[in-house]
C-alpha positions in Angstrom: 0.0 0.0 0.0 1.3 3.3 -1.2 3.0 5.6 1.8 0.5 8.9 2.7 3.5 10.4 4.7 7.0 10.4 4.0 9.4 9.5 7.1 10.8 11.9 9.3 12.4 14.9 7.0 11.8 18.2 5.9 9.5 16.9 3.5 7.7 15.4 6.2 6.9 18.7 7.9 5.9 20.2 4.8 3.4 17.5 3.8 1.7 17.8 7.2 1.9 21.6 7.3 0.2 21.4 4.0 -2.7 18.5 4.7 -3.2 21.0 8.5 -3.6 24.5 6.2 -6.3 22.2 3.8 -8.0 20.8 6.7 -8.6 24.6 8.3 -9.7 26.4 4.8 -11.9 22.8 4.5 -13.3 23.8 7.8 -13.5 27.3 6.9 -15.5 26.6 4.0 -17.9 24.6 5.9 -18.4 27.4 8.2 -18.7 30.2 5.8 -21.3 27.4 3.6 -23.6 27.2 6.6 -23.5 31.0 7.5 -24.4 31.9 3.4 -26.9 29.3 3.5 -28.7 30.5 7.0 -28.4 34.2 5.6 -29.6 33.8 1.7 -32.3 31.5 3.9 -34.0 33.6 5.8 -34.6 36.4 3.3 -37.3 34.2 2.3 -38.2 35.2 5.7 -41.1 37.8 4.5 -42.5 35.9 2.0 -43.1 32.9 4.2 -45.0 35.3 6.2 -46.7 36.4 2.9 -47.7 32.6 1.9 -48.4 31.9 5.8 -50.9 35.0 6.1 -52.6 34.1 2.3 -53.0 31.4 3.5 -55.1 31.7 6.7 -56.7 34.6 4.5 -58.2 32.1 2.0 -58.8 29.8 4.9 -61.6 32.3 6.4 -62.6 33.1 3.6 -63.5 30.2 2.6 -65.6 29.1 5.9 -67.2 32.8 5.3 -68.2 31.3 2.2 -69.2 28.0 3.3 -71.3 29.7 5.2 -73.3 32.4 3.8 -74.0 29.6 0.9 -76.4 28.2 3.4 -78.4 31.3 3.2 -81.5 30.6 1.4 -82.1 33.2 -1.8 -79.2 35.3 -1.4 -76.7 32.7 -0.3 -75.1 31.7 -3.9 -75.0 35.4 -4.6 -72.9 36.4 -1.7 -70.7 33.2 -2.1 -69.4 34.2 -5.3 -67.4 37.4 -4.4 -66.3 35.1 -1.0 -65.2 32.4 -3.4 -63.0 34.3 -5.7 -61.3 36.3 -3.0 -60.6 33.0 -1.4 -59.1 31.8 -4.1 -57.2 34.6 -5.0 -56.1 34.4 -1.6 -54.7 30.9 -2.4 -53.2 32.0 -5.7 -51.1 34.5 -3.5 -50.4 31.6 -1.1 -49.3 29.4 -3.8 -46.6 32.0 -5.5 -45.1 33.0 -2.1 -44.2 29.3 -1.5 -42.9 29.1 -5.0 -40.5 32.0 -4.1 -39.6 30.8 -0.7 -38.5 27.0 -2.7 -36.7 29.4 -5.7 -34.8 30.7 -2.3 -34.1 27.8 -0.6 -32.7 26.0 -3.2 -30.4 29.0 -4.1 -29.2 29.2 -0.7 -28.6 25.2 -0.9 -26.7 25.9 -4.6 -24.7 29.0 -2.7 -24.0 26.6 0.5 -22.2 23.6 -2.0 -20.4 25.5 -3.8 -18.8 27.3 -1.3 -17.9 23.9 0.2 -16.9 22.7 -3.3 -14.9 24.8 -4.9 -12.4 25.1 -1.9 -12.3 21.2 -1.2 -11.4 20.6 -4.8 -8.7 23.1 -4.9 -7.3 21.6 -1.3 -7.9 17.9 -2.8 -5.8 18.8 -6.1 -3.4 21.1 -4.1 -2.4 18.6 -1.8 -3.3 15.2 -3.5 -1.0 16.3 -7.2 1.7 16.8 -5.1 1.5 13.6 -3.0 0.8 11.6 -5.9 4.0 12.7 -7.3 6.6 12.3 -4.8 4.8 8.7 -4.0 5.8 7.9 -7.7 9.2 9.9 -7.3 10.2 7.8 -4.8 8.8 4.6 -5.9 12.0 3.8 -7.7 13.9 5.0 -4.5 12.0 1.7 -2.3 12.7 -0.4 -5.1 16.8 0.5 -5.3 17.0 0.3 -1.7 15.7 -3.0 -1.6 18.4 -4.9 -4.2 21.5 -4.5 -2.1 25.1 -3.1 -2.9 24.0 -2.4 -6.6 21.0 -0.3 -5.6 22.9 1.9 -2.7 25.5 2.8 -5.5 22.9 3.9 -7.6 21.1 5.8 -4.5 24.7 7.1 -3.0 25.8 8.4 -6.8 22.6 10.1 -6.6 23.6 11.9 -2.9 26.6 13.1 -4.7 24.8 14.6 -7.2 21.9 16.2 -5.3 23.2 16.6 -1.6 23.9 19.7 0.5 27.8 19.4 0.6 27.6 19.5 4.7 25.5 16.5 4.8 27.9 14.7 2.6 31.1 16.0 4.6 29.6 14.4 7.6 29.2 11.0 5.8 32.9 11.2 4.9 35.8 13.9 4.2 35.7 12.8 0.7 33.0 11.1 -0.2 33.4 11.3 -3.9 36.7 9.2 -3.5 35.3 6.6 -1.3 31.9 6.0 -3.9 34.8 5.9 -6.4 36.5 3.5 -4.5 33.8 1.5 -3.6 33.6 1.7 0.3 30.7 -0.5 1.3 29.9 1.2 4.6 30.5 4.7 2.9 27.8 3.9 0.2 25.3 2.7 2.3 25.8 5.8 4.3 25.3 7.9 1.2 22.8 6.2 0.2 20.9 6.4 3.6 21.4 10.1 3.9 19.5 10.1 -0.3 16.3 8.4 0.9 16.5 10.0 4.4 16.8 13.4 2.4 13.5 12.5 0.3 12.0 10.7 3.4 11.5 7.2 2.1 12.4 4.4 4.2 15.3 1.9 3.8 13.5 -1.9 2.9 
């Protein structure tokens, strides 16, 4: 299974300073997402109110008519104005709850893609670069895991890509000893390679 997390290095620290500063814009995001989608929520506030109060309108109404329809001779006349107040009161009704959906789902649209477009950016940001030094370093494991050949390879490699203090501390002259082909020397170089790049020895 590939490595999330190189060993302890520099590059260590900077992966895990990286996946920390993701993890608090991620949460960020999330924060910010639920206070746009409270906000852009309750401006739908006043026509709820709207839909709620055409509503009870129609609702009376419509008992006012129920009523007055019982009244022999003049009750069907006085229905009819009853009736199409009612219903216009229910046409009302029915448009304010129309708007306050139009609004919800906007504020749920506004809520995702805040979340979105920062978790993408985090996931590519910090997965592209993990990705490659996994398969960097892939050839690293596999050199460090033939023997003698492979630590020449890695140690040649030290020479060529080492901070000259690190490679003085291996040896006074390392060049000459890789040259020479000091087993204990090349190991050592190669060590302080994968150590540098935070891969472990096999």
């Amino acid at each position: 299974m590939p490595r999330l997390y190189a060993t302890p290095s520099p590059i260590l620290r900077r992966q895990v300073v990286g996946d920390l500063v993701a993890l608090v814009v991620v949460a960020a995001s999330v924060w910010l997402a639920v206070r746009v989608h409270a906000a852009v929520w309750h401006l739908a506030d006043p026509v709820r109110s709207i839909g709620s109060g055409a509503d009870g309108i129609a609702d009376q109404l419509a008992a006012g008519r129920d009523g007055v329809a019982v009244v022999p001779l003049v009750g069907e006349p006085l229905s009819a104005p009853l009736d199409g107040a009612s219903d216009g009161a229910a046409a009302i009704a029915a448009a304010s709850y129309e708007q306050v959906q139009a609004v919800e789902r906007l504020a749920l649209v506004l809520a995702v893609a805040v979340v979105a477009v920062p978790l993408l950016v985090a996931l590519v940001a910090r997965l592209s670069p993990r990705v490659r030094w996994w398969r960097g370093t892939h050839d690293l494991r596999l050199l460090s895991s033939v023997g003698p050949q492979g630590d020449r390879v890695l140690a040649l490699r030290a020479l060529t890509s080492a901070a000259p203090r690190d490679l003085l501390a291996v040896h006074p002259d390392p060049a000459a000893a890789w040259g020479d082909d000091d087993a204990p020397v090349v190991r050592d170089l190669a060590a302080l390679h994968l150590r540098t790049l935070g891969v472990a020895r096999r």
